[in-house]
C-alpha positions as CSV (number, residue, x, y, z in Angstrom):
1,X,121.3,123.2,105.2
2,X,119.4,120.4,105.6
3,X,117.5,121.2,108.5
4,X,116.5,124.7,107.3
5,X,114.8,122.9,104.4
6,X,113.3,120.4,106.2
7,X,111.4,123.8,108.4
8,X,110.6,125.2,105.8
9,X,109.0,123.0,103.7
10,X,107.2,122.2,107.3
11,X,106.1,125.7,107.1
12,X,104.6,125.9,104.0
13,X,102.7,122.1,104.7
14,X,101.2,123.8,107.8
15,X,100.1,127.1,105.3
16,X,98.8,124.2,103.3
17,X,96.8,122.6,105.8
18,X,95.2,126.1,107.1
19,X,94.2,126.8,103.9
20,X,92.6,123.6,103.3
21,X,90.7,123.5,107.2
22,X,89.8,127.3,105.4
23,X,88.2,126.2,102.8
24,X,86.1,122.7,103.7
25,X,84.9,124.6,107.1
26,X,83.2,128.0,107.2
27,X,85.9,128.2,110.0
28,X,87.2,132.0,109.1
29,X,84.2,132.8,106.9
30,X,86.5,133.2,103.9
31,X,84.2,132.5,100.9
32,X,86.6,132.6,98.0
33,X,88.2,129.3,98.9
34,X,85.3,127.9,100.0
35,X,84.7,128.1,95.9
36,X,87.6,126.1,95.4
37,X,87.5,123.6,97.4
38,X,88.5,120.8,95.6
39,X,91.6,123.0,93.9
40,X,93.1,123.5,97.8
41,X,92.4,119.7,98.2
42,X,93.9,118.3,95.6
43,X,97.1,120.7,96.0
44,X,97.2,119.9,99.4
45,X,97.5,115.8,99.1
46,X,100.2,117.1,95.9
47,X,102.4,119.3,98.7
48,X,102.0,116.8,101.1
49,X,103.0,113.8,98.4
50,X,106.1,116.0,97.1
51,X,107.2,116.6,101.5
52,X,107.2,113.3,101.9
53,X,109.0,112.4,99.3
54,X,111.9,115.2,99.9
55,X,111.7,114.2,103.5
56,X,112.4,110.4,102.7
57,X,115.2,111.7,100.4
58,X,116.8,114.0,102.6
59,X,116.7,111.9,106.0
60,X,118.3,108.6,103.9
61,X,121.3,110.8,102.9
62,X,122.7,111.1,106.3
């Protein structure tokens, strides 16, 4: 069980990190998040605070 969370939250942290190389690059010519820049990078140092944090959590347990 553990593992499966550990890929998924992977998962969405990579969606996280597309979205944010999205928005700061004219990359995929996607002009909506390119708006909202900030927004996607703020969220993304949020996910990537809460995954680490789960991460440390859930590898101590064992």
């Amino acid at each position: 069980m553990k593992r499966v969370l550990l890929i998924t939250l992977s998962i969405i942290w990579c969606f996280s990190l597309m979205m944010l190389i999205a928005a700061l690059t004219d990359l995929f010519h996607i002009k909506v998040l390119h708006e909202y820049r900030l927004l996607v990078g703020l969220s993304f140092l949020l996910i990537s605070a809460i995954m680490r944090t789960s991460f440390k959590k859930l590898t101590s347990i064992e």
